[in-house]
N, C-alpha and C positions, 0 to 999 in steps of 0.2 A: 715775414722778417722776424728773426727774433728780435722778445723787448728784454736784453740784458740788465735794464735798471731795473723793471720789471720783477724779474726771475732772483735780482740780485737783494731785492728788499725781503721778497719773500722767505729766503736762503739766512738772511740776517734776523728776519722774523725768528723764525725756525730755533736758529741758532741762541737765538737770545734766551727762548723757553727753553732751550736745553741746557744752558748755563745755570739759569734761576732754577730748574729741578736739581742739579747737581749741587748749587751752590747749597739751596734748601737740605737734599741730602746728605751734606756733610754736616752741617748744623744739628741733625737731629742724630749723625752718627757722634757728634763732639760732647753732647747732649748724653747720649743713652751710656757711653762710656761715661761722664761724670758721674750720673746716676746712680751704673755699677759701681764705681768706685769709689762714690760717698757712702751710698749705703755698707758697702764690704768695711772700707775706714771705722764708719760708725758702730757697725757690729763689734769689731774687734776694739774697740775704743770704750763702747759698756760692757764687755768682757773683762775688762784691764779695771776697770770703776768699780765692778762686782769682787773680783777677784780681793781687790786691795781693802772695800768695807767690810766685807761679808765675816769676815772671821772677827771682827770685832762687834758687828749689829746683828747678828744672823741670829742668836736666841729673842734677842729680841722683835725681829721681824715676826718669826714661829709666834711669842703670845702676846704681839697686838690684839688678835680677834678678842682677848677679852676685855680688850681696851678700849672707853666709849670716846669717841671723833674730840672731844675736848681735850682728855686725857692724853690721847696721844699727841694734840695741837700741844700740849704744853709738856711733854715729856721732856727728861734730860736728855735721852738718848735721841730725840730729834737735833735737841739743839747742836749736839755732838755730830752728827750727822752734818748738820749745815753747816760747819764751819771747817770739816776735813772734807766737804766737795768744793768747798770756797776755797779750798788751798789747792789740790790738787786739779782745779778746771782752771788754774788762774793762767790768764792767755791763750785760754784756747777759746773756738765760737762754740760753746755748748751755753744754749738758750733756758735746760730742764730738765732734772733727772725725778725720775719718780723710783719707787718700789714697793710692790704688790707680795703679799703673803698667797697664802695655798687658797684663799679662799675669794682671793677677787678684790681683797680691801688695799686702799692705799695707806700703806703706813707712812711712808714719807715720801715729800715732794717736796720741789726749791719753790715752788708755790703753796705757802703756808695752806692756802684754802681749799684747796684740793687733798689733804687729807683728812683720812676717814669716810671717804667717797669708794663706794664698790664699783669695781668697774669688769664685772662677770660678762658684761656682753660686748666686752671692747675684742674683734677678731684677734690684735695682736699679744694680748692677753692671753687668750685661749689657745692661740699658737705655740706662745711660749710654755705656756702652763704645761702643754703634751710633747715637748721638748723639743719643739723645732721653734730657733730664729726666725722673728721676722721684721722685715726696713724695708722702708717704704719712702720717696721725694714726695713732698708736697708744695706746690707752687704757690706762692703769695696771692692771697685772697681766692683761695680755691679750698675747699671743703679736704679734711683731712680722712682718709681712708680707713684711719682706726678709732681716733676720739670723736671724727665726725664734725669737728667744731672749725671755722673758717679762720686760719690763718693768715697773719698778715706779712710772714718775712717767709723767705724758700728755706724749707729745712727737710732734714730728714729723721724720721722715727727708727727708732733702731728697739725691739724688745727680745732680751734672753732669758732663756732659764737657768738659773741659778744651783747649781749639783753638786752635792756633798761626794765626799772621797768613795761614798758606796753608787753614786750612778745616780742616785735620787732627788728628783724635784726640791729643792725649801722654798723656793721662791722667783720673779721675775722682774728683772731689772730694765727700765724703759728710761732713755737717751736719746735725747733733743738735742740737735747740731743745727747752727746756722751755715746755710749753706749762701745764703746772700750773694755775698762780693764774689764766690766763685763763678756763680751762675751772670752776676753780672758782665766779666771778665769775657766769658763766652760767648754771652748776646755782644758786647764792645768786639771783640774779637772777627764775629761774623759780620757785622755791619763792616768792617773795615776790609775784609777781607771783599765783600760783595760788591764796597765803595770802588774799589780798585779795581776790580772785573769790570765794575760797568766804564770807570774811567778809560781804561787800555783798549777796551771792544769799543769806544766812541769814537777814540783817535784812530785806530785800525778802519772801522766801518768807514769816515769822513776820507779816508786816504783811496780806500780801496772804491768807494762809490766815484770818487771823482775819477779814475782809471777806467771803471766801466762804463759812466756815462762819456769821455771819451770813445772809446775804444764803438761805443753803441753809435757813434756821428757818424764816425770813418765807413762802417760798416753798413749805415744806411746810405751813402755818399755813394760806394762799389753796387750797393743792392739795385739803386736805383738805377744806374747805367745800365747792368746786364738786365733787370726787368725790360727797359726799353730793348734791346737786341730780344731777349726771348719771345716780345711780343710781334716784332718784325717777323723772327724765324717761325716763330708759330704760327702766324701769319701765312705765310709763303706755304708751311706743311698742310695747313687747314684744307686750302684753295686746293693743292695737292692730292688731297686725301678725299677732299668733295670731290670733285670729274672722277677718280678712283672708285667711290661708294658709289655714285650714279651709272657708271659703266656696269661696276657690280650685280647691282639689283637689275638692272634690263634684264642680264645674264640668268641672273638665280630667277626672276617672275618667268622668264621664257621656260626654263627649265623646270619648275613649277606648273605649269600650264599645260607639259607635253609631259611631265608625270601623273597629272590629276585627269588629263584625259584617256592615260594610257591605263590609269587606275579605274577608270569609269566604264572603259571600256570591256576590260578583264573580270571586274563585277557587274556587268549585266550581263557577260559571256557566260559566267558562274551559273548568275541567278537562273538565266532561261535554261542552261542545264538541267537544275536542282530544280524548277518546274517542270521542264521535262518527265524529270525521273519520279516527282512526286505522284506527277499527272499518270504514268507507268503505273508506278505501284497502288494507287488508287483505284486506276483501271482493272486491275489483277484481283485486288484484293474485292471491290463490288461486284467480279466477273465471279470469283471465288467463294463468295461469301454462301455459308449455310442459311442466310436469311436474305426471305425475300426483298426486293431493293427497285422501288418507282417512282419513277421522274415525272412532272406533268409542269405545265406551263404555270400561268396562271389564271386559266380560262378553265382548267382540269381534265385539258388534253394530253393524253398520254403521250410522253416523245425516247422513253427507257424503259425497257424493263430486264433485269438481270437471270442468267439461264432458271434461278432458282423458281425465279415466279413460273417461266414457262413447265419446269419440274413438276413442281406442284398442282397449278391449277389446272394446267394444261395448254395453254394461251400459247403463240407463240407471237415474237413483237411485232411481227407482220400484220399480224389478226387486232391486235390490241393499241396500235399507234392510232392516235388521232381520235381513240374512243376517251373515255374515261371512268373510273373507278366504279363507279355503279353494272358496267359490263360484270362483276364478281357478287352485285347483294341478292341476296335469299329473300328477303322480305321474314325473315326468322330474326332478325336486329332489331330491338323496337326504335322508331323511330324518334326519340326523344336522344337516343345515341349520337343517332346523327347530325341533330338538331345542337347538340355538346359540341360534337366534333366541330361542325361548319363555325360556331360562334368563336372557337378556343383560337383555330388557326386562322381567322379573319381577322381577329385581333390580333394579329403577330404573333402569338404564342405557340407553344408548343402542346401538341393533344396527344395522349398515352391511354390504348384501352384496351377493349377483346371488341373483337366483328366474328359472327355466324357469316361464312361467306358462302358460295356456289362455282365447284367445278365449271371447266367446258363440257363434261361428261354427266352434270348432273350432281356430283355427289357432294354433300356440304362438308364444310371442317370447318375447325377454329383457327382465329390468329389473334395474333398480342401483338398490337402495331403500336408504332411511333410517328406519326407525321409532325413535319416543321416547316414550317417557310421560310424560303432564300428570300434575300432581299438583297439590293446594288445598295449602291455608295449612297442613295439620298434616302435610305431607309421604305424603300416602294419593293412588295412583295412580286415576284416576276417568278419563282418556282415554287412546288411545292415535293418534301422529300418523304417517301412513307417507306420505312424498315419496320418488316412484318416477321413474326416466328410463329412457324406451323405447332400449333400446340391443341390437337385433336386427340391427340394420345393422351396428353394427361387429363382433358377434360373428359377423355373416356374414363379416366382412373378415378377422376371426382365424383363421378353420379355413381360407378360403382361403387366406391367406399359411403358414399352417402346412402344408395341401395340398403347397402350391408348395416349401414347404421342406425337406418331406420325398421328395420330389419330385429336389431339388436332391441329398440327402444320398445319394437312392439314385445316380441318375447317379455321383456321386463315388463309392460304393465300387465299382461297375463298372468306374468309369476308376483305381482303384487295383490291383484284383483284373488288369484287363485289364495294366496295367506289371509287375506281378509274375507274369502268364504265365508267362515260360520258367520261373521259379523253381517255382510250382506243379508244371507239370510234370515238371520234374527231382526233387520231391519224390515226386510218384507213380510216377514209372518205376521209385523204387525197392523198394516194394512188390511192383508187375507186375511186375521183372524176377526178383526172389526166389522170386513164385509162376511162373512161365514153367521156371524151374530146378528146381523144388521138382517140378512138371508132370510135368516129361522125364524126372524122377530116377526119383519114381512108376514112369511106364509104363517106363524102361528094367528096375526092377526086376520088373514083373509080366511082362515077355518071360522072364526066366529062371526056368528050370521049380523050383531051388531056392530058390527067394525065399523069405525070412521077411516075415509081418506088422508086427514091428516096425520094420520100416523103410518099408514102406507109412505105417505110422501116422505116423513123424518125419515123412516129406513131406508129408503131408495135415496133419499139423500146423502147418507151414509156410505150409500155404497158407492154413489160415485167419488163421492171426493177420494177415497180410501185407494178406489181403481184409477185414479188419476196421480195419488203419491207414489203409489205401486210400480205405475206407468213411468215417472219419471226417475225413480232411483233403477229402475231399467234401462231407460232412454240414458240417463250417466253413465251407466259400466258402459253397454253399450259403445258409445261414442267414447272412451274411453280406451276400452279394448280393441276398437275395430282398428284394422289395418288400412293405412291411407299413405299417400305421399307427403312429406312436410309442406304445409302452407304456411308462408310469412304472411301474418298481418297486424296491424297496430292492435296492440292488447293492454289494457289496462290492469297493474301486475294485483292491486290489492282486490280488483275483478277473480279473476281466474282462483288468488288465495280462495277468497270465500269460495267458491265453487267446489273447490280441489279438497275443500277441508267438510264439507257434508257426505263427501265418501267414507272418512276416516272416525269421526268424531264418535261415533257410536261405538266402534272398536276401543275405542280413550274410554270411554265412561266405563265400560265393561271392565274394565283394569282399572275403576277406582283415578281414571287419570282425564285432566280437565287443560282441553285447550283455549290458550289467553295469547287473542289475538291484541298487536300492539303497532298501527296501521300509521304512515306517513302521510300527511295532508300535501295534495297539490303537486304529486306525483308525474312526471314525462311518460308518456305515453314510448312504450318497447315494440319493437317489429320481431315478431318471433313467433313460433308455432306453439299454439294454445297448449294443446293434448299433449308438446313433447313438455313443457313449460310446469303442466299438471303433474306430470311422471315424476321429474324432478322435485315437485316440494314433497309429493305423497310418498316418495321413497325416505326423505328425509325423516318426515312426522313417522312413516311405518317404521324407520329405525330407533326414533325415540322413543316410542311406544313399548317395542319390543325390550329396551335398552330399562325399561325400568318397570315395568310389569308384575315381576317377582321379585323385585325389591319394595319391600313394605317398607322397610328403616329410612326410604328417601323422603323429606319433607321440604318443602311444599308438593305435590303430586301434580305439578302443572307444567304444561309444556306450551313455550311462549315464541312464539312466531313474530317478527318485530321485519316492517319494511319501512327504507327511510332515501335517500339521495345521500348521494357522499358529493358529487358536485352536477353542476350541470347536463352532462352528459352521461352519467353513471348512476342506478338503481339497484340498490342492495336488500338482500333477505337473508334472516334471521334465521335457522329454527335452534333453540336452545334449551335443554335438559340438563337439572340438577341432577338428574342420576349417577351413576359408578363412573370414573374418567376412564377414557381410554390410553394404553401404557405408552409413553414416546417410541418405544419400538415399531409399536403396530400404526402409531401415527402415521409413520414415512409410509406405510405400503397398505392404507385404507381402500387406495382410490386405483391398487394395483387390480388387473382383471384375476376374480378367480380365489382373493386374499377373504378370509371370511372364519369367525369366531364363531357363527352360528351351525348349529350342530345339522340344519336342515337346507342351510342357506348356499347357495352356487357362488357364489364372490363377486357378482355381475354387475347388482344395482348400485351402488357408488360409481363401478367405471362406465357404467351406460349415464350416468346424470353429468359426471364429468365432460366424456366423448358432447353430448347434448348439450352443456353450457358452454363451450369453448366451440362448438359448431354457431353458435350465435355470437361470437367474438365477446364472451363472458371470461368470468374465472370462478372455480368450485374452492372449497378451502377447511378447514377444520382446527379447531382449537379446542385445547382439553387441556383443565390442571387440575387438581386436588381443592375441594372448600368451592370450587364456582361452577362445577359442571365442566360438561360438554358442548360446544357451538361447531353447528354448519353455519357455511354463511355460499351465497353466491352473486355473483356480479350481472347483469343486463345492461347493454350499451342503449341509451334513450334513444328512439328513433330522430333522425337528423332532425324532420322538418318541425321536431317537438322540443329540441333544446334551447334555454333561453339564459 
């Protein structure tokens, strides 16, 4: 129901503020027109002031300045002054007339004491002075805008410039008007006028509320009858509308019920489809498959095997159901393979490896299989799936490139062994010529009839040891140069250095050149082939060697070998030469086959030491600048059971 008393107080609320804004903005419009108009009055009021003294005081204003604040307090032309403003202000409200020379000073004012007083920093002053007018209202007991000083009646400032016949400043004339009774006039005016607004809206409001609250009875009196009828009627529609919406939903759950079943049933038609057809093209595609494809229980009875496997090994599923996988092992797998295998896929996992396996005809091949296990719903292993690819062709491809590469490795230490010739030599002749001395010494001492044994023995002494160093820097080319198939075995790198560098070291001294070795403590033992391991540093050292030989101008003459760990699983070697740099051109194509600055050299051994560290999942590498040398460096992966 509407509350028209309500609505209607609010409405009067309303109303009222919007009276008291309007009334208010008429007051400050009644207001700012006085203002304008007292000030405009005033201005031309001490224009009229100026106009009518000036031609009688104006030389005199001009030479106040050199008049001292007494002198002018008692001048004639003051007093003259005060008594033709006293005649001509007589009946008007003017409170103060001042006047200011060119220089800020007050020569006269209707307040005795105020002249002789500069007043250079009064704005209305400096307004005038540059020839614009300025009037200003100031309200009783409010601070004035130009002298600053707190008045206590409403008046208004009025200051002119004062202009001779040529356009020119003489001086500025300032005019005080009371504005008082006007402004009180104003303020009486609006109270009476706002008195009467609120009077006429009080008798208005009192009339018009009594009508509404009226008219608010009548209209609650009607409300509430027809609420009683609507609540009857709505009543009657409710009950209506209920057995209506109950009929309804029977209807719409029924029809609900025979759409979600009809929808249930069209989606499991679907789905067995779409398994159907998965189940097809699964079928096609493992009937199809280039790789071989075997099913086994989980007892690892065979119950599938795909045409590929029958292809391949020979089998066909007749022969092979109810066997299981071992029907295919060579006994060429080592048994720790399988030993992986059985633990990976017993644990549920999945196992990925190569198997040596056995034709039905005999003949063995590789495969790179996959087995996984199926498991049901409660996570229990009940199949096992193995997808195998026949890969005998490329493992034939592997041993022959490794054939070939070891092949390659052995030529290189031939053609190493064969540059370091004269040095070998020179290293054994010095054995042979010790035993050749040791020989002579012997039989010169058994010609003389008094010979002593112990001097037979020092020589025969001599000679073994001498046929035993002899023995062994043979026993090193030897095994060195011979030709053998790569064997991996745990090698200890700063082992093998020292070994690999009593081949070379003698060829360094012979050139004036000293190897400094600089060895890593507590080194990871490497799984790698000694001899090929050997090849690689003594190709390095023989390149350094070489690399600075005939260069006397290089100082220090030492060539520094340095092994250390970069991280747990990696072992790195050094060999490094202050010699000549090599140019960034020839950098990039060091390690190409065949690339080679030396005037005798085949271009080989760089890319044989590279093919050899990267065949042990290494890396070869080279660094050369100007002022630091030359650096090989290369990489060895630690063997597993050695990383910590």
């Amino acid at each position: 129901m509407l509350k028209l008393v309500r609505h209607y107080m609010l409405i009067s609320t309303a109303f009222i503020a919007v009276i008291a804004v309007l009334i208010g903005l008429h007051r400050q419009d009644m207001l700012s027109q006085l203002v304008h108009f007292a000030e405009h009055e005033n201005t031309d009021l001490a224009r009229s002031f100026a106009n009518m003294i000036w031609s009688r005081f104006g030389n005199h204003v001009s030479a106040a300045s050199d008049l001292s604040k007494n002198a002018l307090q008692t001048h004639p032309h003051t007093q003259e002054l005060e008594k033709v403003l006293s005649t001509i202000s007589a009946g008007l409200p003017i409170l103060k007339v001042k006047i200011y020379n060119l220089r800020g000073l007050t020569v006269f004012s209707t307040d005795g004491r105020e002249i002789g007083e500069s007043s250079v920093d009064n704005p209305g002053y400096l307004s005038a002075v540059n020839g614009e007018p300025a009037s200003k209202l100031t309200y009783g007991e409010s601070r004035s805008a130009f002298s600053h000083l707190v008045e206590t009646r409403d008046l208004v400032e009025s200051y002119i410039p004062i202009v001779n016949e040529h356009g020119i400043t003489e001086g500025v004339f300032e005019l005080y008007t009371d504005v008082t009774p006007l402004l009180t006039k104003v303020k009486t005016h609006t109270f009476k006028l706002t008195l009467g607004s609120i009077a006429a809206f009080t008798l208005l409001y009192i009339a018009l509320f009594y009508l509404v609250h009226r008219a608010q009875r009548t209209i609650h009196t009607q409300y509430s009858d027809i609420t009683e009828k609507n609540v009857a009627l709505e009543r009657e529609i409710y009950d209506r509308l209920a057995a209506e919406d109950a009929l309804q939903t029977a209807h719409d759950k029924l029809e609900e019920r025979v759409a979600d079943r009809t929808r249930e049933l069209t989606l499991e038609v679907n789905e067995r489809k779409q398994a159907e057809e998965n189940l097809r093209k699964l079928s096609v595609a493992v009937e199809q498959s280039p790789a071989m494809t075997i099913i086994t229980d989980a007892s690892e009875a065979i119950e599938y095997v795909n045409p590929r496997f029958t292809q391949i090994t020979g089998y066909e599923l007749e022969e092979v159901l109810n066997q299981t996988p071992r029907i295919l092992k060579s006994g060429k797998t080592p048994t720790a393979v399988y030993t992986d295998l059985w633990a990976t896929i017993s644990a549920g996992n999945e196992w990925r490896g190569e198997l040596q396996n056995r034709k039905k005809n005999g003949e063995l091949f590789w495969i790179s299989t996959s087995i996984s296990p199926i498991k049901d719903d409660n996570g229990i292993v009940t199949y096992y799936l193995g997808v195998s690819e026949d890969i005998t062709s490329r493992k034939k491809f592997e041993e022959e490139v490794r054939e070939r590469r070891d092949e390659l490795a052995h030529v290189g230490r031939v053609s190493i062994i064969g540059e370091m010739a004269t040095s070998l030599a020179h290293e054994l002749n010095q054995p042979l010529t010790v035993i050749s001395g040791s020989a002579q010494l012997a039989l010169s001492n058994l010609s003389k009839p008094d010979s002593e044994p112990q001097g037979h023995r020092d020589a025969l002494q001599q000679i073994a040891e001498q046929a035993h160093r002899a023995e062994q820097i043979v026993r090193r080319v030897r095994d060195f140069i011979k030709k053998t198939e790569s064997e991996l075995q745990l090698i200890d790198v700063n082992t093998i250095l020292r070994s690999a560098i009593n081949l070379i070291k003698l060829d360094a001294h012979e050139h004036g050149l000293e190897i400094r070795l600089a060895l890593g403590h507590q080194l990871p033992l490497v799984r790698a082939d000694r001899i090929q391991v050997e090849q690689v540093l003594l190709n390095l050292v023989h390149n350094a060697v070489d690399a600075m030989k005939n260069r006397e101008d290089v100082s220090p003459r030492v060539i520094t070998i340095t092994t250390n760990r970069q991280t747990n699983d990696i072992v790195e070697i050094f060999v490094h030469n202050p010699g000549p740099t090599i140019p960034p051109s020839d950098l990039e194509h060091i390690f190409d086959p065949f690339f080679t600055k030396k005037e005798q050299g085949l271009g080989m051994g760089l890319s044989i030491a590279r093919s050899i560290v990267e065949a042990h999942g290494g890396n070869l590498w080279a660094n050369s600048s100007e002022g630091s040398g030359t650096t090989f460096g290369f990489s060895l992966p630690a063997a597993q059971e050695h990383q910590q």
